[in-house]
C-alpha positions in Angstrom: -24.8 -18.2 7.3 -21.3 -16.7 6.8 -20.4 -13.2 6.8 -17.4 -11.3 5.2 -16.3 -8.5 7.2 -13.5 -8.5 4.7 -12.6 -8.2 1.0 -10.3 -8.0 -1.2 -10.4 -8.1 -4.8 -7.3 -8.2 -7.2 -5.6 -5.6 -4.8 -2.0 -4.3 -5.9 0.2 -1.7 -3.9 3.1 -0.2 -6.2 5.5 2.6 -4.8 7.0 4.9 -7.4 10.2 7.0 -6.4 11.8 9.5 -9.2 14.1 6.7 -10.2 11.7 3.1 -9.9 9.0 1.7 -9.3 8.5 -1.4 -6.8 5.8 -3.8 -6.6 5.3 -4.6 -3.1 1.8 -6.9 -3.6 0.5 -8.5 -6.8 -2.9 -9.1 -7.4 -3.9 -10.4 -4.3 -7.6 -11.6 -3.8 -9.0 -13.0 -0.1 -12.0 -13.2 1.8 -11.9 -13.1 5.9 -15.5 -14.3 7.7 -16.6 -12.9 11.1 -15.2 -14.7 13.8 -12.2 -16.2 11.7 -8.6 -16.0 12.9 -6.1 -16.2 9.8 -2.6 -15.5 10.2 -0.3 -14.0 7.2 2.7 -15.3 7.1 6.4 -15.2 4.9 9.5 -14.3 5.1 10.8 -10.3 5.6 9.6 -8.4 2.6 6.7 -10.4 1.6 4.3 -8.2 1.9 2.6 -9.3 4.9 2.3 -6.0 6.6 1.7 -3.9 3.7 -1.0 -6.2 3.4 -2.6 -5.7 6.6 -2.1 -1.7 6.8 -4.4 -2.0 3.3 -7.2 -4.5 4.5 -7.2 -2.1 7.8 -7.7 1.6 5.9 -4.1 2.8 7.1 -2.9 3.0 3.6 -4.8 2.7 0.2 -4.0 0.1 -2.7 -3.0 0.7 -6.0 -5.2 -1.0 -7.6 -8.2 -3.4 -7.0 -10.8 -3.0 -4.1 -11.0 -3.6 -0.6 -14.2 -4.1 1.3 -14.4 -3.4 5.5 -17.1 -4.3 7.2 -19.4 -3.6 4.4 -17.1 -0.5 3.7 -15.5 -0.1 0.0 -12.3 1.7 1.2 -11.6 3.0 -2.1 -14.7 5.3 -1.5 -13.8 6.6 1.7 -11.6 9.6 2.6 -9.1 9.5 5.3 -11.2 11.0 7.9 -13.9 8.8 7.0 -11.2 5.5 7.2 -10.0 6.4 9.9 -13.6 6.7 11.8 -14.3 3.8 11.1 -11.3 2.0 12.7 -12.1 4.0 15.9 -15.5 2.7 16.0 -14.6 -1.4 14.9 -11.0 -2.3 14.8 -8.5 -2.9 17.3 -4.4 -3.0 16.7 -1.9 -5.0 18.6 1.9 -3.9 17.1 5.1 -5.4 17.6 6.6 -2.4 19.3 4.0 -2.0 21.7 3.4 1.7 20.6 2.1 2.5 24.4 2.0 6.5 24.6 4.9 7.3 27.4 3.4 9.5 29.4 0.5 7.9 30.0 -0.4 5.2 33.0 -1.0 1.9 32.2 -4.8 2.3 32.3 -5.1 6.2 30.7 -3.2 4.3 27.4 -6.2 1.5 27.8 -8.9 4.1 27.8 -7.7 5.9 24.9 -10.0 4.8 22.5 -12.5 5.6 24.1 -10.6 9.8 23.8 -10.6 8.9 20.3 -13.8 7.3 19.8 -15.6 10.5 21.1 -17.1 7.9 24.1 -17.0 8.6 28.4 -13.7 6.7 29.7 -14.9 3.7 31.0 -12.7 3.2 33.9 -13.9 0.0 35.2 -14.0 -1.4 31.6 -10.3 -0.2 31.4 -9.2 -1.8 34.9 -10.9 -5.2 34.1 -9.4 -6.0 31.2 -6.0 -4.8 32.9 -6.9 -7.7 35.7 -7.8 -9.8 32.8 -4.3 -9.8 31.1 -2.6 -10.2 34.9 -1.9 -6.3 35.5 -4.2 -6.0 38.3 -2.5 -3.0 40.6 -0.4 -2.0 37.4 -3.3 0.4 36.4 -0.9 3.6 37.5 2.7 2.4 36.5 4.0 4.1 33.4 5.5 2.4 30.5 8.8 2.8 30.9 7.5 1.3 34.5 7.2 -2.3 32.8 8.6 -4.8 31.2 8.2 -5.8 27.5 5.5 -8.5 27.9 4.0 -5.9 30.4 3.4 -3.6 27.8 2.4 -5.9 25.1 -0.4 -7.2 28.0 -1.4 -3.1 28.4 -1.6 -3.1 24.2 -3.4 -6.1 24.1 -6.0 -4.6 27.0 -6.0 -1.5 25.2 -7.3 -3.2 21.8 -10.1 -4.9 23.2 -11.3 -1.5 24.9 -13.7 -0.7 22.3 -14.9 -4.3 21.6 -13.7 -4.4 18.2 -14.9 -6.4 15.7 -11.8 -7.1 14.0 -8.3 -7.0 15.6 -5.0 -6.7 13.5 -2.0 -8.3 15.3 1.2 -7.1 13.5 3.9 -9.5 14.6 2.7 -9.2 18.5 5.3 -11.6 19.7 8.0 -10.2 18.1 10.0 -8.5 20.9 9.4 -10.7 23.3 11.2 -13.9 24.5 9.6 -17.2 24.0 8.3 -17.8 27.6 6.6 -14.2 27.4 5.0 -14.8 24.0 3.8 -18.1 25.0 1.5 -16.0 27.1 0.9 -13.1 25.0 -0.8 -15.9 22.4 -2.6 -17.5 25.1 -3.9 -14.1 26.1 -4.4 -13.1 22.3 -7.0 -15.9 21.3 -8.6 -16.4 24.9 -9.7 -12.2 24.6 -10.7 -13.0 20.9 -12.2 -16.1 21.8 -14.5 -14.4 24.7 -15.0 -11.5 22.2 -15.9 -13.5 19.2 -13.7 -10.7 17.5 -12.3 -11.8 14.1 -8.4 -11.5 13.9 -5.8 -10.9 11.0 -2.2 -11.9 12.4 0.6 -10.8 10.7 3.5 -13.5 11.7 7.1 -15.0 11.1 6.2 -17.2 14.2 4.6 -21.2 13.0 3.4 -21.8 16.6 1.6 -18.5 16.5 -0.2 -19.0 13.1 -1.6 -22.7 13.4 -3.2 -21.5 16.2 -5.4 -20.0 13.5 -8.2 -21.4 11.4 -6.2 -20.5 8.1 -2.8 -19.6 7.2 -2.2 -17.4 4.2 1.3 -17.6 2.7 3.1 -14.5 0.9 5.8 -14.9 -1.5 7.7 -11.8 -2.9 4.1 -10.1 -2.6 1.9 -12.9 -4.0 -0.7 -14.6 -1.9 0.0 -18.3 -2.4 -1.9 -21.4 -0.9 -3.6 -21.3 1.9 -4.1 -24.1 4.5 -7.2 -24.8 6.5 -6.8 -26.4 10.0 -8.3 -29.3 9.0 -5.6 -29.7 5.8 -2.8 -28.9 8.9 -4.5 -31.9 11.0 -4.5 -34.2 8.3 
């Protein structure tokens, strides 16, 4: 039987200055099971990572109602959200967003700081080998290159063995070669982890690696395609 670790339900995100108002998602309904990679896509503006920062409890919609995990985030208070992404989600971001003075495997264990759990050092220094840093654990950020410190963040999200991993445009600063391994790393960790994963794309290689693909258009969710309607 199917689970839905996500909900949405008619959600709407407006944001009101002292001279407008802007609609930035419109009524957007969707349903994500566990262990289901979907990837948002559309062009800048869309809405794709307003999206995301909503279904993830970073920011609060409008209207309608998100569920998380059996969570209505409506109900929850900012502490509360944000407990609960310590204790199930994992991010990936397109500028890395490594803490600078921190070593390679300090910024890996940092969930753990901020999940209230005991460092896990040799959790931390296998998933560094896993994502090819193996003897990288002390080098600083600003010690490595870009796809270096995209591997670290990916390391990093998988500390905590999250059940659901946002990817914000992960492959976004990086050149093609270098992203070519970053999504191989991506779904091989969230394949061993049977995590489910929301991407947030502009990249088509990167998004039909997922089972669905959900299209925004000027903040409307439009058709999405299954990977068996891609194969046909």
């Amino acid at each position: 039987m199917s689970i839905s670790v996500i909900k949405a339900h008619s959600v709407s995100k407006q944001v009101t200055t002292a001279l407008s108002s802007m609609t930035i998602l419109q009524d957007v309904s969707l349903e994500v099971e566990q262990g289901e990679s979907i990837a948002l896509v559309g062009v800048s503006g869309a809405g794709k990572s307003t999206l995301m920062t909503l279904l993830a409890g970073l920011d609060v919609a409008t209207t309608g109602e998100i569920e998380l995990l059996g969570h209505c985030l409506n109900q929850l208070n900012d502490e509360q959200r944000a407990q609960l992404r310590s204790e199930s989600i994992g991010f990936v971001f397109q500028n890395f967003l490594l803490l600078p003075t921190l070593t390679a495997l300090e910024n890996v264990t940092l969930p753990c700081l901020i999940k209230n759990q005991d460092i896990d050092i040799e959790r931390g220094k296998q998933l560094l080998a896993v994502v090819g840093l193996q003897g990288r654990e002390t080098h600083l950020p600003s010690q490595l290159s870009g796809g270096e410190q995209q591997r670290v963040a990916l390391a990093r999200a998988f500390m905590i063995k999250p059940k659901i991993l946002f990817a914000d445009e992960p492959t976004g600063n990086l050149d093609q070669q270098t992203a070519a391994m970053i999504i191989e790393l991506l779904f091989e960790l969230n394949r061993d982890s049977g995590t489910t994963l929301v991407l947030v794309t502009h990249d088509d290689v990167l998004a039909a690696r997922c089972d669905r693909v959900m299209r925004l258009d000027n903040g409307v969710l439009n058709k999405e395609v299954s990977r068996e309607e891609r194969d046909v």
